[in-house]
N, C-alpha and C positions, 0 to 999 in steps of 0.2 A: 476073272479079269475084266471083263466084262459089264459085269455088273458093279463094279469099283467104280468103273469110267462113270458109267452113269447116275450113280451116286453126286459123284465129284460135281457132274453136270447140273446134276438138278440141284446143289448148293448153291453152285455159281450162279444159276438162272434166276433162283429165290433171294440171294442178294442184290444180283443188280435189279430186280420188279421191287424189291426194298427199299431202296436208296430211289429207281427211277420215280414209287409213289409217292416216298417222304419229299422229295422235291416236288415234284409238283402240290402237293398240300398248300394251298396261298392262308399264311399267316392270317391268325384273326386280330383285329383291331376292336376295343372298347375303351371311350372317352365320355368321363363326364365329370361335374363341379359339384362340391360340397363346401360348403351352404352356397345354394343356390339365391340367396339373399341374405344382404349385409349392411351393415351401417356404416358411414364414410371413414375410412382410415382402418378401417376392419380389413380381417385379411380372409381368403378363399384359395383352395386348394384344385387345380385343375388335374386331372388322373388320367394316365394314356395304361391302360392294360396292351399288351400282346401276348399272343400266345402264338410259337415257332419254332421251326425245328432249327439245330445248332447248325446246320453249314447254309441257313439261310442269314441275308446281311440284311440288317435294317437300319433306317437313322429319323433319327427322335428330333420336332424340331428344335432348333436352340433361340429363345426367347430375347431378347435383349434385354438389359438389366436396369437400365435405365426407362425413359417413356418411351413410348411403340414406335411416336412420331421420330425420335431419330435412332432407330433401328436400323442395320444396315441392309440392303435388299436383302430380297430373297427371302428375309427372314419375315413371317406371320404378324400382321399388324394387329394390336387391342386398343386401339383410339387411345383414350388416355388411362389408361390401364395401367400400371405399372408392374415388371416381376420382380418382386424382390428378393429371391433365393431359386436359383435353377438347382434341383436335388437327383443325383447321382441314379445312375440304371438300378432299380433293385432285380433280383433273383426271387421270385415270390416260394415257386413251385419246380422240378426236371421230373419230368418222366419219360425214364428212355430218351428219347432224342429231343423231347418236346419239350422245350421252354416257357414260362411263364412268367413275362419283366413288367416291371412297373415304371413309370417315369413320371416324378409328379413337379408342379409350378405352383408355387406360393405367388397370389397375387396381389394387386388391393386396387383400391381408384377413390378418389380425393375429391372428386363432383357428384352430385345427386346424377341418379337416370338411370337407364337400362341396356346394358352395354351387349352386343354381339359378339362371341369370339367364335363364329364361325363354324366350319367342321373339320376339330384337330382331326392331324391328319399323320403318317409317317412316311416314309420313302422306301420301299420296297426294292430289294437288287436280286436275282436268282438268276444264274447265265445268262441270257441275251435278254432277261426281262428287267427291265424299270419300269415301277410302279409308283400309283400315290394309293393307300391305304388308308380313308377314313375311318373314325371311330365310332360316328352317328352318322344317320342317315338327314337330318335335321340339326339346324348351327342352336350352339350351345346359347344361354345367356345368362345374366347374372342383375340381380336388381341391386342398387345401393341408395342407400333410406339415408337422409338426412336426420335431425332431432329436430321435433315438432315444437315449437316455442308458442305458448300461447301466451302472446300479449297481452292480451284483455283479464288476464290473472295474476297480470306482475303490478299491477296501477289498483292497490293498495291505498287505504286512508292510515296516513302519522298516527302513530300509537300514540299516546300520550307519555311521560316520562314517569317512569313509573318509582317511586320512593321505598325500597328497601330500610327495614328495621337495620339499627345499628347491631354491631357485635363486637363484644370486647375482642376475640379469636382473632379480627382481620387486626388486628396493631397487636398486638398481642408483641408477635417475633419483633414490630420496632422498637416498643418500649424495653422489651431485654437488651437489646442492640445498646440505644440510649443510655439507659442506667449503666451498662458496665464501661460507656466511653467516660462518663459522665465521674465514677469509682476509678477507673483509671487517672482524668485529671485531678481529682482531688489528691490521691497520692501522690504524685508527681508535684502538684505544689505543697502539700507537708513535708517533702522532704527538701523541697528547693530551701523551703522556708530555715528546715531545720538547720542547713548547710551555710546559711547567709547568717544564721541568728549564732553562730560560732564563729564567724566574722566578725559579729558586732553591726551586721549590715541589715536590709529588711527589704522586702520584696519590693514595696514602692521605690526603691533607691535605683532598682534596676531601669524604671523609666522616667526617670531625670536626667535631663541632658546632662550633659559632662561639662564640669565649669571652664572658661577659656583660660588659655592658657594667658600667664602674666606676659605682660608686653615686652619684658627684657627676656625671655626666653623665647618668642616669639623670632624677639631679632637678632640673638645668636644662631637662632638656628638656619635663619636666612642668609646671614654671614656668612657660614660655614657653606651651606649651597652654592654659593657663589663664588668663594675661596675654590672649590669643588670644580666647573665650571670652568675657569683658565681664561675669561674673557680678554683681558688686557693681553695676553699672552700669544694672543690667534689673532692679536690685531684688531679687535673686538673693543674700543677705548670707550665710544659712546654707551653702549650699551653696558658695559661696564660702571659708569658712573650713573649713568640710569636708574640703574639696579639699589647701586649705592647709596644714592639719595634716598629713593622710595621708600630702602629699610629705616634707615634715621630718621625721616618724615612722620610714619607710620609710628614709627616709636614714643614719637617726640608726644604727637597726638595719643596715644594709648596710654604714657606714663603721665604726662604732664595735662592733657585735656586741652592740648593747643590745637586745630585744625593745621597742623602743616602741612597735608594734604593741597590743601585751597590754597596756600601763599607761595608768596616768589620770598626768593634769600635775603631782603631787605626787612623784609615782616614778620619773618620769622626771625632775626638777631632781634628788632624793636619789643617779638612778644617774649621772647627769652630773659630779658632783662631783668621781669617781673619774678622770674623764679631765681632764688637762690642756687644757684650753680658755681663747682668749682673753675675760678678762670681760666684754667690751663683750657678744660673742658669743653667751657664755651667758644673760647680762641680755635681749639682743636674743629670743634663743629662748623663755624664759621667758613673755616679755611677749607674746608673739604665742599662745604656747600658753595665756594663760589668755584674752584677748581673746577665742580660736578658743571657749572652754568659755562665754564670757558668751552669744556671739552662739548657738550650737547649743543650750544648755540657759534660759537666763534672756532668750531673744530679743532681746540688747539690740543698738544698732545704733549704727557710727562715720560720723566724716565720710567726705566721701569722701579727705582729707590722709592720716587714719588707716587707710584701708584699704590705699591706694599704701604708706602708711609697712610697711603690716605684711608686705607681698610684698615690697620691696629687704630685709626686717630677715633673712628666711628666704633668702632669694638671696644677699647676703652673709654668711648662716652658713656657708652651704653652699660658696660659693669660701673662706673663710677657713677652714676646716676640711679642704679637699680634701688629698688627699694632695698631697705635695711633690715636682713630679718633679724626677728626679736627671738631670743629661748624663752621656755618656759619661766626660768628662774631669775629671766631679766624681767619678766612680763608681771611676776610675781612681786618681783623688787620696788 
């Protein structure tokens, strides 16, 4: 029984001188950079090794991510350093109780020179002890190289321009291009042709203007617009006879070669004279042109019988005065 107990004792004594020397053990710290020189905008990896047993607490600084200059305290300044990836605790190595973390800082920096980051360092807790735990005994640093530009080898003499042999190769792909737009238009006017020539028509016909239309159809159709129109009907008088005149005028000059245009209704009965016209005709024309001058100058106003009357007087001047067409077999005769 006896010798149980002290069994038992000296396990327990061997565990806590276990535990009391794996505590006191102080964590090892190694810190250092790779590549130790770089070229601007290049990037550099900064490396915290520890090596520690598990119920010791350590903390890793935390860099700012942006530049050093607004960094918030507390936190480790690199002038104008920048970090641009803080990367997660690795697990390297466990043996038995003993840990081995990594903690690394992708860096970079944007000016030439030779930058100090000091001596990484980590925060040490073990019961009543806080500590700081550097990783060198001497501050790390890092050189960054600019590209060496020599001047005096860019100031070069003008080459001269230098005349390349021709080669059929470089047109080569146009001229194919060419000929088949070229095979394409010709087709398309042989058939245009062949499509007109069963008409009875030819390719030039298509860009001849189109002959004007004869003068009496001219001014029926104007007629009809204005019939269309309801002017007299909306109270509209002047402008209604406005219209009226204009198409007759216009006629007069287009069938007959009078400027009616240019004259007043005194000069135009005087040039009517000259042509053979049926009198109802001429009576009819007359009467509407001075009606046109009461309503447009001395604003006088018709029934509405009278206004109808004065559109068929001008519409049947205009068919009875149209040219005469001829048939073939009159033409023949």
């Amino acid at each position: 029984m006896i010798t149980r107990v002290k069994h038992i004792l000296t396990v327990l004594f061997a565990t806590v001188s276990y535990i009391t020397v794996a505590q006191s053990v102080t964590p090892t710290v190694k810190a250092y950079i790779e590549p130790d020189s770089i070229l601007i905008g290049d990037r550099f990896t900064l490396t915290i090794d520890v090596e520690k047993d598990q119920v010791q607490s350590l903390f890793f600084p935390a860099f700012s991510m942006e530049r050093a200059g607004t960094a918030e305290d507390g936190m480790p300044q690199f002038g104008v350093l920048e970090c641009l990836e803080d990367h997660p605790v690795d697990t390297l190595e466990q043996k038995g109780r003993r840990l081995l973390l990594r903690k690394r800082y992708t860096l970079t920096a944007f000016d030439e020179g030779v930058y100090n980051l000091g001596r990484p360092s980590v925060l040490y807790a073990d019961k009543n002890i806080v500590d700081t735990l550097y990783g060198v005994k001497d501050s790390l640093h890092v050189v960054v190289n600019t590209f060496k530009i020599d001047s005096t080898a860019m100031l070069r003499d003008i080459k001269p321009v230098k005349t390349l042999p021709f080669k059929f190769g470089e047109i080569s792909g146009y001229l194919t291009i060419l000929l088949a737009i070229l095979a394409i238009l010709a087709l398309a006017v042989y058939l245009l042709a062949r499509y007109l020539a069963k008409r009875g028509k030819k390719i030039t016909d298509l860009f001849k203007p189109e002959p004007p239309l004869p003068p009496h159809i001219v001014a029926i159709t104007a007629l009809e617009n204005l019939q269309n129109q309801k002017l007299w009907q909306n109270n509209r008088h002047k402008e209604y006879y406005s219209a009226l005149s204009e198409i007759v005028r216009t006629y007069i000059d287009g069938r007959f070669g009078i400027g009616a245009m240019e004259m007043s209704t005194d000069e135009i009965v005087e040039a009517i004279k000259e042509i053979d016209l049926p009198q109802k005709s001429a009576m009819d024309l007359v009467s509407v042109l001075r009606d046109a001058d009461l309503v447009k100058f001395a604003k006088a106003l018709f029934e509405a019988s009278e206004n109808e009357s004065a559109y068929s007087k001008i519409y049947y001047f205009v068919e009875e005065t149209k040219p005469v067409e001829v048939t073939e077999e009159e033409e023949e005769k």
